[in-house]
PDB file of N, CA, C and O in Angstrom:
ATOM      1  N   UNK A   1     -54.792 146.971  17.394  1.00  0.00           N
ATOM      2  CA  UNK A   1     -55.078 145.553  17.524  1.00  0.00           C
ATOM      3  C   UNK A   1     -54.320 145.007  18.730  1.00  0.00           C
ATOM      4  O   UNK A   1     -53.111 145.166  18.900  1.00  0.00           O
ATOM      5  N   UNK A   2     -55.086 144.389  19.503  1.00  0.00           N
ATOM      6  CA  UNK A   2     -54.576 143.687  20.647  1.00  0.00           C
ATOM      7  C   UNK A   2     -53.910 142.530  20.281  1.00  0.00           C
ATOM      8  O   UNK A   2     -54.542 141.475  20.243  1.00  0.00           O
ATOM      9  N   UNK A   3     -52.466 142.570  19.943  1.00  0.00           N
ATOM     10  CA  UNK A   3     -52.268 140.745  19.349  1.00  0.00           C
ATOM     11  C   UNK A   3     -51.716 140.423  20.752  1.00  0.00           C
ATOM     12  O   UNK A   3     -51.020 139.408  20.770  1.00  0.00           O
ATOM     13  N   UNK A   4     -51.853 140.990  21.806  1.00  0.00           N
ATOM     14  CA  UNK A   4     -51.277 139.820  23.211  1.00  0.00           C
ATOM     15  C   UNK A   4     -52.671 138.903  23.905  1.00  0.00           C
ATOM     16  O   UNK A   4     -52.708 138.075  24.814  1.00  0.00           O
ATOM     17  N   UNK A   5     -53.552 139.375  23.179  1.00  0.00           N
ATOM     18  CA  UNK A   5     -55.018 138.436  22.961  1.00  0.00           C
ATOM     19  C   UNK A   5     -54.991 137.392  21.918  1.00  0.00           C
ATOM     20  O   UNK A   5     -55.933 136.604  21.828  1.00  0.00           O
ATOM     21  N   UNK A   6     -54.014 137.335  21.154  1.00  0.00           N
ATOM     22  CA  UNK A   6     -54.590 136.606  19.896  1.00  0.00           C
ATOM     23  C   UNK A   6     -54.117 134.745  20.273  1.00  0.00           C
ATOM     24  O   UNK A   6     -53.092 134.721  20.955  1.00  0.00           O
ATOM     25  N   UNK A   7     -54.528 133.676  20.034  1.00  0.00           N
ATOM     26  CA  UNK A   7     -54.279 132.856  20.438  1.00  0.00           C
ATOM     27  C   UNK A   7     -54.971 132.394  21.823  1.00  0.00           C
ATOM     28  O   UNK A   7     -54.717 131.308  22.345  1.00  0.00           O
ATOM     29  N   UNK A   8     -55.541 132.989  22.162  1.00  0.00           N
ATOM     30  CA  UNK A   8     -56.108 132.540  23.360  1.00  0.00           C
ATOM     31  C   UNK A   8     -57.655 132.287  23.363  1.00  0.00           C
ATOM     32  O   UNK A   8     -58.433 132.839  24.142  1.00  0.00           O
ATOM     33  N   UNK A   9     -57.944 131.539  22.559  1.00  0.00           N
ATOM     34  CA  UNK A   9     -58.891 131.097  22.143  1.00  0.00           C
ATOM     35  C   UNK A   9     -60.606 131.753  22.184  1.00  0.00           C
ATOM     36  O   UNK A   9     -61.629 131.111  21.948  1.00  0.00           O
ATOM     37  N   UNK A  10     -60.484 133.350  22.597  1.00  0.00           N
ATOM     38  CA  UNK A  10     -62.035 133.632  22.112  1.00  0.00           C
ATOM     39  C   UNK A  10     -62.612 133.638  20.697  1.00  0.00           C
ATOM     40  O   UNK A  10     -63.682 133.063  20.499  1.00  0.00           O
ATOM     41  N   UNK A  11     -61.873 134.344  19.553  1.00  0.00           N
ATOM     42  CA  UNK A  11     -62.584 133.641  18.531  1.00  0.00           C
ATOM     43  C   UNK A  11     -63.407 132.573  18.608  1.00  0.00           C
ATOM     44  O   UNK A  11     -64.594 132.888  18.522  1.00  0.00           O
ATOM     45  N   UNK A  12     -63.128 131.063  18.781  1.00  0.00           N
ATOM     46  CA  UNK A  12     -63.549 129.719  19.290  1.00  0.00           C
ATOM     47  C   UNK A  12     -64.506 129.775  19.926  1.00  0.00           C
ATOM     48  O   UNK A  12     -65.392 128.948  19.711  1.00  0.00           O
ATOM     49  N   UNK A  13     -64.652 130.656  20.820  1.00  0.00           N
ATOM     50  CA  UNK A  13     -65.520 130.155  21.893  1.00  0.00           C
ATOM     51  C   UNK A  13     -66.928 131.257  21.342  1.00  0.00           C
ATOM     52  O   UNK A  13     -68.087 130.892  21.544  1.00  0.00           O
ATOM     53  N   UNK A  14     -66.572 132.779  20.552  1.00  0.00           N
ATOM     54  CA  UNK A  14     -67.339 133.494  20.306  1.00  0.00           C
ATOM     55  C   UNK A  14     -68.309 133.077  18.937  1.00  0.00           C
ATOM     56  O   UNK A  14     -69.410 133.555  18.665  1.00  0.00           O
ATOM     57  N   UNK A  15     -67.494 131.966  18.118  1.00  0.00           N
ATOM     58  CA  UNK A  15     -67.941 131.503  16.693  1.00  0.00           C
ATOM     59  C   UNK A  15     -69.058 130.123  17.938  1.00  0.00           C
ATOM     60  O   UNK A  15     -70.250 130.102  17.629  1.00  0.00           O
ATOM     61  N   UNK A  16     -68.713 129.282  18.985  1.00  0.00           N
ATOM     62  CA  UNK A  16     -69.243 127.962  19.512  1.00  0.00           C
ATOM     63  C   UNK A  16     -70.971 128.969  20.128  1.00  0.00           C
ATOM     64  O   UNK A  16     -72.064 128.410  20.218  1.00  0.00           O
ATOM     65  N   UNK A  17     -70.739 130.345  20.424  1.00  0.00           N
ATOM     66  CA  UNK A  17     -72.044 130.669  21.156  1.00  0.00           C
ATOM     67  C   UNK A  17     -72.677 131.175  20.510  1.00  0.00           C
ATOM     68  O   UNK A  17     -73.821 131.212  20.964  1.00  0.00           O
ATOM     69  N   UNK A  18     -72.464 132.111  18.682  1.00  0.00           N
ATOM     70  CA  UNK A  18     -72.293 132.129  18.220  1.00  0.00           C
ATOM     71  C   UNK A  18     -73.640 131.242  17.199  1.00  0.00           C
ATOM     72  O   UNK A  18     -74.744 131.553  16.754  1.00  0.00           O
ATOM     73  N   UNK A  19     -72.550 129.729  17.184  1.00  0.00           N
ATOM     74  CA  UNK A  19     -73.521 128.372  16.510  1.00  0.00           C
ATOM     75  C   UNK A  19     -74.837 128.116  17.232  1.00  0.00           C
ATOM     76  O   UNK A  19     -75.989 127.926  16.841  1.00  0.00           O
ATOM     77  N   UNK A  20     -74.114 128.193  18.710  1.00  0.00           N
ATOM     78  CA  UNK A  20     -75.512 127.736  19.721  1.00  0.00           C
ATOM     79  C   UNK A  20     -76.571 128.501  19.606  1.00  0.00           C
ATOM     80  O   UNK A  20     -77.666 127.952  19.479  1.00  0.00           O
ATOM     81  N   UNK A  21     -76.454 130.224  19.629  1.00  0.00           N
ATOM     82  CA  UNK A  21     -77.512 130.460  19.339  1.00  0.00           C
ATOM     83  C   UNK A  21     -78.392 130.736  18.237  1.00  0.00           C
ATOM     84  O   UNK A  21     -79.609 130.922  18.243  1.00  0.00           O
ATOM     85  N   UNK A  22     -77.543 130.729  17.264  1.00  0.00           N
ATOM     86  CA  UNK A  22     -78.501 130.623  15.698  1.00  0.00           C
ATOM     87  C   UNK A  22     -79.051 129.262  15.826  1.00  0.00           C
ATOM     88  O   UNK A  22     -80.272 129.322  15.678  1.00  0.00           O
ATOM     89  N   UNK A  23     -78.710 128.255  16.005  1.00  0.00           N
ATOM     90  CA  UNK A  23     -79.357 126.764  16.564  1.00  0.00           C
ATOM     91  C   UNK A  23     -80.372 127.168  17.177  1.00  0.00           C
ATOM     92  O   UNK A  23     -81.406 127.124  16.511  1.00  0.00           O
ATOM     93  N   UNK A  24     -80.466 127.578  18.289  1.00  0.00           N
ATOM     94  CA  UNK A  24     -81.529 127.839  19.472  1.00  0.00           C
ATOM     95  C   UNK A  24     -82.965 128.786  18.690  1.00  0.00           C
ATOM     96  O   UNK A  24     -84.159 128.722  18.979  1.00  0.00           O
ATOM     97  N   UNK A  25     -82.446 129.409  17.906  1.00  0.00           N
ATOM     98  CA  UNK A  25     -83.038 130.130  16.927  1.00  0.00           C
ATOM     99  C   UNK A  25     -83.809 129.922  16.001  1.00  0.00           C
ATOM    100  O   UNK A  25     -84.657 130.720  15.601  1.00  0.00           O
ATOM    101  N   UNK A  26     -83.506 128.386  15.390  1.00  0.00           N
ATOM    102  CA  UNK A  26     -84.235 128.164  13.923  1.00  0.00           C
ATOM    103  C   UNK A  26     -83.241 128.207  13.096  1.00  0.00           C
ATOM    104  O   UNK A  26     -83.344 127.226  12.360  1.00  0.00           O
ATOM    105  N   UNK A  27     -82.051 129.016  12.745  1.00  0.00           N
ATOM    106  CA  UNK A  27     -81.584 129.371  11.973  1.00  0.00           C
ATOM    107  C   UNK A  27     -80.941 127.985  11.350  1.00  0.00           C
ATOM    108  O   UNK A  27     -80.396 127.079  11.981  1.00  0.00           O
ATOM    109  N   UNK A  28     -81.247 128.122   9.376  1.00  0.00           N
ATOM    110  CA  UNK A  28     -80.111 126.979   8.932  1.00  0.00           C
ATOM    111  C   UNK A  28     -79.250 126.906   9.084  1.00  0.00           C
ATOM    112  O   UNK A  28     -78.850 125.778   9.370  1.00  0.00           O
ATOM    113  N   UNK A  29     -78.108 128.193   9.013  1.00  0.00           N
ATOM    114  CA  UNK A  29     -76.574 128.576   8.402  1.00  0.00           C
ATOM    115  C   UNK A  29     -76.324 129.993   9.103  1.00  0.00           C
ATOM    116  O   UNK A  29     -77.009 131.015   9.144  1.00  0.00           O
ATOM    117  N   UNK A  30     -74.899 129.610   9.717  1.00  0.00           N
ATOM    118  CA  UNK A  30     -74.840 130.981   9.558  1.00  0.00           C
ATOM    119  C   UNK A  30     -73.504 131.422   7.826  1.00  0.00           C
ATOM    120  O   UNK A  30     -72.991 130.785   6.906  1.00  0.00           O
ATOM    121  N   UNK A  31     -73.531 132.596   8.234  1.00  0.00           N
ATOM    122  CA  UNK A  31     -72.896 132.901   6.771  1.00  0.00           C
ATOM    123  C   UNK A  31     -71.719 134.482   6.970  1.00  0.00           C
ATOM    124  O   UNK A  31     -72.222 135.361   7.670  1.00  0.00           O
ATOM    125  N   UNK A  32     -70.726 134.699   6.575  1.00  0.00           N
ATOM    126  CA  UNK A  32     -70.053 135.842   7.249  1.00  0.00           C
ATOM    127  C   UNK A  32     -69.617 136.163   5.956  1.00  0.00           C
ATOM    128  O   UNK A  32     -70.041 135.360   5.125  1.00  0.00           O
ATOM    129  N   UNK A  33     -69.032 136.912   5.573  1.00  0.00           N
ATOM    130  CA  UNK A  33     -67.587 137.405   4.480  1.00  0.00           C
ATOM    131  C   UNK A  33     -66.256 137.959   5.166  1.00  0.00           C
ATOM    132  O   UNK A  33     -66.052 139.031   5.735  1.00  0.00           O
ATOM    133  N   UNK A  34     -65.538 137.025   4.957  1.00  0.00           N
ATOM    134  CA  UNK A  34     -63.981 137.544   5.289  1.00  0.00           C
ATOM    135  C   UNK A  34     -63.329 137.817   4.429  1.00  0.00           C
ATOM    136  O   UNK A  34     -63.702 137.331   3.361  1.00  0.00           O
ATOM    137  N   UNK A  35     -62.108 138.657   4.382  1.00  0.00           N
ATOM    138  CA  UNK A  35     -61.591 139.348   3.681  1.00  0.00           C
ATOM    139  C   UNK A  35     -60.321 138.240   3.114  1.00  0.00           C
ATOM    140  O   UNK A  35     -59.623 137.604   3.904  1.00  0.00           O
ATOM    141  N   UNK A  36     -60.214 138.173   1.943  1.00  0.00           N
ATOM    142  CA  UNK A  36     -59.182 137.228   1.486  1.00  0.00           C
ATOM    143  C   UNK A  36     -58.003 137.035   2.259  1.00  0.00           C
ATOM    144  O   UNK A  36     -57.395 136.044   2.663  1.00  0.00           O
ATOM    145  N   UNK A  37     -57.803 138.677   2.381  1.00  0.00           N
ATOM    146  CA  UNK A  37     -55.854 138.286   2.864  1.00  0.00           C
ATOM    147  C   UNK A  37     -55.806 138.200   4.474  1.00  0.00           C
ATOM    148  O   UNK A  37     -54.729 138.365   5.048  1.00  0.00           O
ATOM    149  N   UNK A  38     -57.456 137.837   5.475  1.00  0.00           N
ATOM    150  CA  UNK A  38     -57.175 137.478   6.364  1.00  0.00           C
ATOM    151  C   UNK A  38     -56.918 135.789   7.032  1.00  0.00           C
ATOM    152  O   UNK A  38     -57.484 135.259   7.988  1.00  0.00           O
ATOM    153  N   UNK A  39     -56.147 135.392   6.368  1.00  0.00           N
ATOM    154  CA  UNK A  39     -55.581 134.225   7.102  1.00  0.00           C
ATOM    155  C   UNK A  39     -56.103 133.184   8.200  1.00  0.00           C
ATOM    156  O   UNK A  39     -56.568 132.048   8.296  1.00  0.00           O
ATOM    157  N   UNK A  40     -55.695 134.400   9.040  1.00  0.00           N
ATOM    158  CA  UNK A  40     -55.991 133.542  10.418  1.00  0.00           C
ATOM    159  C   UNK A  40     -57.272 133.098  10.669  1.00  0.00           C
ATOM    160  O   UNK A  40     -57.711 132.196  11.382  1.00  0.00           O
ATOM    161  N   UNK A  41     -57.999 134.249   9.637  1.00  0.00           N
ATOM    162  CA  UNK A  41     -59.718 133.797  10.288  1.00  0.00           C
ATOM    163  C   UNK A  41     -59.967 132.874   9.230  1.00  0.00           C
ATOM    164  O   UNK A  41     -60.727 131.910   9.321  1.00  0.00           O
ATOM    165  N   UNK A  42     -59.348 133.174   8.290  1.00  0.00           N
ATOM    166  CA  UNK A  42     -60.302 132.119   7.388  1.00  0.00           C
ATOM    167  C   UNK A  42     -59.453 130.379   7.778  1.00  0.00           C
ATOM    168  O   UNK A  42     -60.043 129.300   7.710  1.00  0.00           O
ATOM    169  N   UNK A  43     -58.327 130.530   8.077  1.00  0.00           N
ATOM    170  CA  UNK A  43     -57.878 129.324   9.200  1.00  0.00           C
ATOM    171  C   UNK A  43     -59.002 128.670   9.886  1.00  0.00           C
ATOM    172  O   UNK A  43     -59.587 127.612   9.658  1.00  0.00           O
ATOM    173  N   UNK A  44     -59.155 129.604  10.816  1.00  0.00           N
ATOM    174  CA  UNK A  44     -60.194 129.277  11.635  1.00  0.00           C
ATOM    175  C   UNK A  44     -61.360 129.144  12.068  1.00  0.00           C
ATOM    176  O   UNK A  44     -61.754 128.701  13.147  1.00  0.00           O
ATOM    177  N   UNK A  45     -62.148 129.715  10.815  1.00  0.00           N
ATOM    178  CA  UNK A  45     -63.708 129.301  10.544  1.00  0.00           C
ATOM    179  C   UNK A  45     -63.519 127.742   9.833  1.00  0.00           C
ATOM    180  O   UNK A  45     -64.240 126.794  10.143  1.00  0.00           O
ATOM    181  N   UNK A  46     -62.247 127.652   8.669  1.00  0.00           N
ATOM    182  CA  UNK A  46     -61.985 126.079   8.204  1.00  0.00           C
ATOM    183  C   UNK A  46     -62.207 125.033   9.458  1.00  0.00           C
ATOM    184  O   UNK A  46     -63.123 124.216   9.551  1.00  0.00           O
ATOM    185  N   UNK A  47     -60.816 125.328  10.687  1.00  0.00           N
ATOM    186  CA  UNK A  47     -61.055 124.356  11.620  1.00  0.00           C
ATOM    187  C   UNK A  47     -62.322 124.198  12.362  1.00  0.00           C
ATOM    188  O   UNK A  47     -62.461 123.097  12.894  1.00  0.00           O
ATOM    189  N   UNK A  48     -63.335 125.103  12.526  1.00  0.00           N
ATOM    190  CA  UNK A  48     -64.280 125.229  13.068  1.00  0.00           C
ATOM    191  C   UNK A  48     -65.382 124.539  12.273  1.00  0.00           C
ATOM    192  O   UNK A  48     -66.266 124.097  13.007  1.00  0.00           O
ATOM    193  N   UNK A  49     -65.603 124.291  10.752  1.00  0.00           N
ATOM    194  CA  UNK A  49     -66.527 123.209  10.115  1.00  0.00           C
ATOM    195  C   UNK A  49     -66.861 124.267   9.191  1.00  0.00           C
ATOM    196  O   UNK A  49     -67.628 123.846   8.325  1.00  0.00           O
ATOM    197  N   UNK A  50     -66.556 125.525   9.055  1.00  0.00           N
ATOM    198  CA  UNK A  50     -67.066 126.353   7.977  1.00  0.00           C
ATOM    199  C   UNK A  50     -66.864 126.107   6.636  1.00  0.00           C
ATOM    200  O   UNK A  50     -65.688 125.857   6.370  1.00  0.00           O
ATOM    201  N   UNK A  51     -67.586 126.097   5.758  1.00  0.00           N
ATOM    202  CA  UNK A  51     -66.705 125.851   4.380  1.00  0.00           C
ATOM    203  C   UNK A  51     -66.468 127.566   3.558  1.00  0.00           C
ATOM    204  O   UNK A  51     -67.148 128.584   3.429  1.00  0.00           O
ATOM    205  N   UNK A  52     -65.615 127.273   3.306  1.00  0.00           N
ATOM    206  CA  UNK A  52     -65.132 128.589   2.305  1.00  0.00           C
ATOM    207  C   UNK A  52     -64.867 128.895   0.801  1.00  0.00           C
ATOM    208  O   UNK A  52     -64.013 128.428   0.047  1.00  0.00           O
ATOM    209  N   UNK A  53     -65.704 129.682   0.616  1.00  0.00           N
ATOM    210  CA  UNK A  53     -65.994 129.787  -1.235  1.00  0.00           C
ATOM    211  C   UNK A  53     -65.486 131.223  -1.724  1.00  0.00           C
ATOM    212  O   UNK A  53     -65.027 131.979  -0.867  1.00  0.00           O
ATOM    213  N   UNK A  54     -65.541 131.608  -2.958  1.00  0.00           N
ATOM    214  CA  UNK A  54     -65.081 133.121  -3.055  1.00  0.00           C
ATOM    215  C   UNK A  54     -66.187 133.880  -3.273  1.00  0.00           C
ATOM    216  O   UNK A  54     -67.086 133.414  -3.975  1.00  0.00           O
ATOM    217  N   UNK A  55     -66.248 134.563  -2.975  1.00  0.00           N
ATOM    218  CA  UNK A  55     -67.451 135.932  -2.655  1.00  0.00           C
ATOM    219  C   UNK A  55     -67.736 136.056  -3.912  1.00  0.00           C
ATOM    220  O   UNK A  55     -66.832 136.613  -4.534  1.00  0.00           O
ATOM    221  N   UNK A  56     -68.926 135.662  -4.735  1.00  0.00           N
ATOM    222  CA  UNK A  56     -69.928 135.697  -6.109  1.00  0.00           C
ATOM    223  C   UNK A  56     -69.592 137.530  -6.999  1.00  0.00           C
ATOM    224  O   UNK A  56     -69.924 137.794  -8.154  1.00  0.00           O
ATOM    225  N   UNK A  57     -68.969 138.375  -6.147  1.00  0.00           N
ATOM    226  CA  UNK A  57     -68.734 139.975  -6.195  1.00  0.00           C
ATOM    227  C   UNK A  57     -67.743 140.419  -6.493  1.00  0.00           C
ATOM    228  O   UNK A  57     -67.449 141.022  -7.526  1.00  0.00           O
ATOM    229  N   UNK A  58     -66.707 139.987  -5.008  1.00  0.00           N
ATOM    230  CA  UNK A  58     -65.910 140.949  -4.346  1.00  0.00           C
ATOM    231  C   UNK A  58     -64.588 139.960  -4.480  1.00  0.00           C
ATOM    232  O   UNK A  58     -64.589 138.916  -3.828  1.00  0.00           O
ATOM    233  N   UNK A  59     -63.649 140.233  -5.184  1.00  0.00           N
ATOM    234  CA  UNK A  59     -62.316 139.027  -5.206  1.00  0.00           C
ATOM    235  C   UNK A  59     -61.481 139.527  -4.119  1.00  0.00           C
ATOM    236  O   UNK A  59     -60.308 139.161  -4.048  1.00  0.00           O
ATOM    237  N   UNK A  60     -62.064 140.463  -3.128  1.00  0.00           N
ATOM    238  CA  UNK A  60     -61.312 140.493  -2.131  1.00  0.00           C
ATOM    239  C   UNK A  60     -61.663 139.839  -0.484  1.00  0.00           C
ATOM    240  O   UNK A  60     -61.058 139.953   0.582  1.00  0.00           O
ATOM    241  N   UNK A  61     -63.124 139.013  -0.933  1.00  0.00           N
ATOM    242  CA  UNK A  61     -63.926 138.487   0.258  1.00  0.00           C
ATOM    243  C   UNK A  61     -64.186 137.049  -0.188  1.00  0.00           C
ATOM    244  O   UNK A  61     -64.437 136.547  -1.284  1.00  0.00           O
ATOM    245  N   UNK A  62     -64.014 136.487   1.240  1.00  0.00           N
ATOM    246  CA  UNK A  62     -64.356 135.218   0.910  1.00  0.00           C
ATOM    247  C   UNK A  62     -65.576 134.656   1.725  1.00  0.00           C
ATOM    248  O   UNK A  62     -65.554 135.304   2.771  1.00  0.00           O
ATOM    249  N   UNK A  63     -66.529 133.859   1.768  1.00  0.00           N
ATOM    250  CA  UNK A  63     -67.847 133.625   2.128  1.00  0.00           C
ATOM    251  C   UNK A  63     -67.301 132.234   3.040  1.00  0.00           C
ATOM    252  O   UNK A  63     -66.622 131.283   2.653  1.00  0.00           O
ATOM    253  N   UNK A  64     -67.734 132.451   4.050  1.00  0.00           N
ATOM    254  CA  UNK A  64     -68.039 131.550   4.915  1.00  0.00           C
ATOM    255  C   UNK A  64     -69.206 131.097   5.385  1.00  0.00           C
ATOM    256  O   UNK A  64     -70.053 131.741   6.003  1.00  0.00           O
ATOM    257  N   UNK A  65     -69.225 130.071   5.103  1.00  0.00           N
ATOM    258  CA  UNK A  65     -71.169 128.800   5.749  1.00  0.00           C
ATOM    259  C   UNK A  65     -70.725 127.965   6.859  1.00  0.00           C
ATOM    260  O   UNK A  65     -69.817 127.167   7.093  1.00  0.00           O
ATOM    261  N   UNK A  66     -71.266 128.235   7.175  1.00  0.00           N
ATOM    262  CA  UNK A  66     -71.792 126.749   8.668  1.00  0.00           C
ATOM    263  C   UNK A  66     -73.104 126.805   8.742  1.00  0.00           C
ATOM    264  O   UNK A  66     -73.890 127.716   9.003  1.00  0.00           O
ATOM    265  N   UNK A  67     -73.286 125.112   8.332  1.00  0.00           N
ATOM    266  CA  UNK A  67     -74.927 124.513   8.218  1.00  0.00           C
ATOM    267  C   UNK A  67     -75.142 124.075   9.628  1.00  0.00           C
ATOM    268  O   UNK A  67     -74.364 123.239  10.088  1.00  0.00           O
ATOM    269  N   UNK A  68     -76.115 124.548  10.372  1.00  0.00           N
ATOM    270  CA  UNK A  68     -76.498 124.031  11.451  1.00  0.00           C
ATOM    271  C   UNK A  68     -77.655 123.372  11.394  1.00  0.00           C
ATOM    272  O   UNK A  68     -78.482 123.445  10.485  1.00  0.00           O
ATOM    273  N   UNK A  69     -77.739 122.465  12.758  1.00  0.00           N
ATOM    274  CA  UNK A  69     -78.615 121.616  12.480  1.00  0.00           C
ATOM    275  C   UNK A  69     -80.207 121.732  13.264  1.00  0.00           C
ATOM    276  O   UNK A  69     -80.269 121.856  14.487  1.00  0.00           O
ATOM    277  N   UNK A  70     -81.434 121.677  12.419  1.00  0.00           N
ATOM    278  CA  UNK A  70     -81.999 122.242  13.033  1.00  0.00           C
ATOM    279  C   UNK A  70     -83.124 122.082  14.653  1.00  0.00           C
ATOM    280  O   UNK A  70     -84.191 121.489  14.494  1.00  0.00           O
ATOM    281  N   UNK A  71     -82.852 122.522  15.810  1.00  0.00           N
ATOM    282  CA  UNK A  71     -83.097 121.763  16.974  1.00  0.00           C
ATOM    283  C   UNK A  71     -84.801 121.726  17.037  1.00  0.00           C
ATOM    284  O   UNK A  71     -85.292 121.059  17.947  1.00  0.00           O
ATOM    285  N   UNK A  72     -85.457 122.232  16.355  1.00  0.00           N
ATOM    286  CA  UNK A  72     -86.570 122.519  16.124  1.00  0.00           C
ATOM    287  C   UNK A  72     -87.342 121.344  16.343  1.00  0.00           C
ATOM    288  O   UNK A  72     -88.221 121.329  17.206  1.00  0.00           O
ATOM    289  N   UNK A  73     -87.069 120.299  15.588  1.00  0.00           N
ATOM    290  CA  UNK A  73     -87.737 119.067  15.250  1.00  0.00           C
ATOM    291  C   UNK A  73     -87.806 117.883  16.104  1.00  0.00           C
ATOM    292  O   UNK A  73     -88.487 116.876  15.911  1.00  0.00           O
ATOM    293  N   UNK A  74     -86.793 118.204  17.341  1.00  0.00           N
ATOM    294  CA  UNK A  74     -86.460 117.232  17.691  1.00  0.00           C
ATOM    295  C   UNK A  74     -87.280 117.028  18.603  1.00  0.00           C
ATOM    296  O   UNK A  74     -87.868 117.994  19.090  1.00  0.00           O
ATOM    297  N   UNK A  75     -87.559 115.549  19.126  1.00  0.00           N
ATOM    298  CA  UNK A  75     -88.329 115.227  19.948  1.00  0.00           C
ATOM    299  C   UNK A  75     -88.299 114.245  21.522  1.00  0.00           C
ATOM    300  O   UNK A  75     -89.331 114.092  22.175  1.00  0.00           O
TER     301      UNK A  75
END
């Protein structure tokens, strides 16, 4: 693991292109599973607008949503 990368904001920018293009897409949501005892990400899908629930399965994963909005319609 590279942690002299960590903090420097690609996560952010890889979850923002990420949104844009499931948007660009159609897509409602996107949806991931993170692993409980990772922290930082589940930190940071929170600050990012994700909401976080516990995995319906696995008590070691946690489910992440982001509802996007859909560009489809617009006029």
């Amino acid at each position: 693991m590279r942690t002299d990368l960590q903090g420097h904001g690609l996560g952010w920018a890889l979850l923002a292109l990420l949104k844009d293009y499931a948007a660009a897409d159609g897509l409602q949501r996107l949806e991931g599973s993170v692993l409980s005892d990772n922290a930082k990400m589940l930190r940071m899908c929170s600050e990012f607008g994700f909401s976080i629930s516990p995995h319906p399965t696995d008590a070691t994963l946690r489910v992440a949503t982001f509802g996007l909005q859909s560009q489809s319609g617009a006029a």
